[in-house]
C-alpha positions as CSV (number, residue, x, y, z in Angstrom):
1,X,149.0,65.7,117.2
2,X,149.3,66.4,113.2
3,X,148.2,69.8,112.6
4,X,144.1,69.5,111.5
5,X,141.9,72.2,109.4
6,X,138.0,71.9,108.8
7,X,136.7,74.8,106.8
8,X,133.0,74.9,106.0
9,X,131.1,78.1,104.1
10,X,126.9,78.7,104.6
11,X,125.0,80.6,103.5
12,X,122.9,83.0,105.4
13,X,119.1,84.3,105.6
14,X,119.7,88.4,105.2
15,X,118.2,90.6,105.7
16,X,118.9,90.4,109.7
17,X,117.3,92.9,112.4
18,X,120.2,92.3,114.8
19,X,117.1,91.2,117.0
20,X,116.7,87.8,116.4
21,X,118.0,84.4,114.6
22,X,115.9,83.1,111.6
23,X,114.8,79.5,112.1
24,X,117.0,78.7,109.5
25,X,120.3,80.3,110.5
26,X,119.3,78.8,113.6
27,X,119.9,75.2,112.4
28,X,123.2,76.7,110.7
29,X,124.0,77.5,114.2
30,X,123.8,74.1,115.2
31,X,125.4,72.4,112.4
32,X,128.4,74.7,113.4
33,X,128.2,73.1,117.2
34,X,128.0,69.6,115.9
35,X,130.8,70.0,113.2
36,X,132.8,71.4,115.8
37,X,131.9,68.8,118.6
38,X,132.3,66.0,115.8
39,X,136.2,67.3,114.8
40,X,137.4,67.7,118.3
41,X,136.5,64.1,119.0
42,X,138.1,63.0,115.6
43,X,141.0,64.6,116.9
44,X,141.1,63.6,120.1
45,X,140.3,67.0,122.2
46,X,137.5,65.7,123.5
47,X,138.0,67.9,127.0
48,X,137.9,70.9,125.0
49,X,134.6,69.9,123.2
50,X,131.7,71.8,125.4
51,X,133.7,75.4,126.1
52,X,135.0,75.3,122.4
53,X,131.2,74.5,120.7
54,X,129.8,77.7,123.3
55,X,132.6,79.5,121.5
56,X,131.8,78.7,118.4
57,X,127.7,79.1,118.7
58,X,128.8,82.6,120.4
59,X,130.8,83.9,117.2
60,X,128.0,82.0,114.2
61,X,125.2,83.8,115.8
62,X,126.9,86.9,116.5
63,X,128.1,87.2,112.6
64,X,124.3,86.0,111.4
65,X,122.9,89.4,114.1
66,X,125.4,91.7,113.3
67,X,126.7,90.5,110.0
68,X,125.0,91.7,106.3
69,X,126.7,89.3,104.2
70,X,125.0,86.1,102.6
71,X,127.1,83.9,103.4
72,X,129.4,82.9,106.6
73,X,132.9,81.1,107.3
74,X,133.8,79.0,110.4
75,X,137.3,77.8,110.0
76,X,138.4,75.5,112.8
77,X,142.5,74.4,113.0
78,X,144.2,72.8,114.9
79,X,148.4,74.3,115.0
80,X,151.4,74.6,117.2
81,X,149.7,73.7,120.7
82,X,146.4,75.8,119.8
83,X,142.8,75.3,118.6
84,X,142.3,78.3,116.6
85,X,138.3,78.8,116.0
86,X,137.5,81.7,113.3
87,X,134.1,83.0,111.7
88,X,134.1,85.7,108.7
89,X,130.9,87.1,108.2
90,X,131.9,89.5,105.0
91,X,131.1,92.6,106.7
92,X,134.5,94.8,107.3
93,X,134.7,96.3,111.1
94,X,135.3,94.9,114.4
95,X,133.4,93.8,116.5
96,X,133.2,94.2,120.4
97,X,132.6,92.7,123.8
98,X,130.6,95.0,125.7
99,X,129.2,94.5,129.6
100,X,125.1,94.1,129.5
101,X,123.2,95.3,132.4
102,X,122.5,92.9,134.8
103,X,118.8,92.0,133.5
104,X,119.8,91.8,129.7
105,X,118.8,88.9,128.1
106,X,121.8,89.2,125.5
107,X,125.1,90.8,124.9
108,X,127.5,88.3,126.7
109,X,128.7,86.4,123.5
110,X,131.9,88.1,123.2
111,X,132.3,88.3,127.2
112,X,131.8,85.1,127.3
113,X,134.3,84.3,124.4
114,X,136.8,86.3,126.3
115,X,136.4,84.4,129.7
116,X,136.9,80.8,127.8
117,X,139.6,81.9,126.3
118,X,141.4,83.0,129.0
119,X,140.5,80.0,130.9
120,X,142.2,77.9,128.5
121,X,145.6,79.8,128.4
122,X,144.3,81.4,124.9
123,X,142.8,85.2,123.4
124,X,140.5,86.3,121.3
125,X,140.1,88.9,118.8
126,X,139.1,90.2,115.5
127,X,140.2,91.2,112.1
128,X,139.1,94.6,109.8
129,X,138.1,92.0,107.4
130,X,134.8,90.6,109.3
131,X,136.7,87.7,111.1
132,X,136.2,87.0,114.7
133,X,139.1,84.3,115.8
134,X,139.5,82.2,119.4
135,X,142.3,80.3,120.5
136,X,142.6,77.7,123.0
137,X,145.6,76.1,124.5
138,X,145.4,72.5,123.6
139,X,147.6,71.9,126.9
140,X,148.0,73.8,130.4
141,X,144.5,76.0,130.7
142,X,141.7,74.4,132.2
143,X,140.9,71.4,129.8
């Protein structure tokens, strides 16, 4: 496998109430999952393709509720035995995976990140500079 990068920068629909996704971001959203489904395929991960688009629809829509930039980064790469998934949102801090009550109706993205991760002998984490990054094993893990 050569190493592989896709990079792609949108813009988004502020201001956000943390509440909801505009119908527009929405879409972005789902560009991101096709993109990501679409390079996988290209590259031959195909077994990685449904737990690494959840990933990546978890960390877009989490940057477009939290995030108060105009614009957001999903970076996707593909290195040394890993698929390193990363979205930068502009706004400095960290965020993090909390546990929602049992009858919530959100706050599992990053749980949910987490869980995937580990299931595919990989982390997550974040950076002070707004990005939230996901690695997967590319072999061993679950794929």
């Amino acid at each position: 496998m050569v190493d592989d990068r896709m990079s792609v920068c949108f813009e988004v629909c502020p201001p956000r109430d943390g509440n909801g996704v505009p119908e527009d971001d929405a879409r972005r959203v789902g560009m991101a999952r096709r993109l990501t489904a679409a390079r996988l395929r290209y590259c031959g991960l195909e077994p990685l393709v449904d737990d690494a688009t959840l990933i990546v629809s978890e960390l877009v829509t989490n940057a477009i509720q939290h995030g108060d930039g105009a614009q957001i980064t999903f970076t996707m790469t593909v290195r040394d035995g890993f698929l390193h998934l990363a979205v930068h949102d502009e706004m400095p801090g960290r965020p993090v995976a909390r546990r929602a009550d049992d009858t919530a109706e959100r706050g599992r993205g990053l749980f949910l990140v987490n869980c995937l991760a580990s299931a595919h002998g990989g982390t997550w984490g974040t950076s002070g500079d707004g990005t939230t990054w996901c690695k997967l094993a590319l072999s061993g893990g679950r794929p």
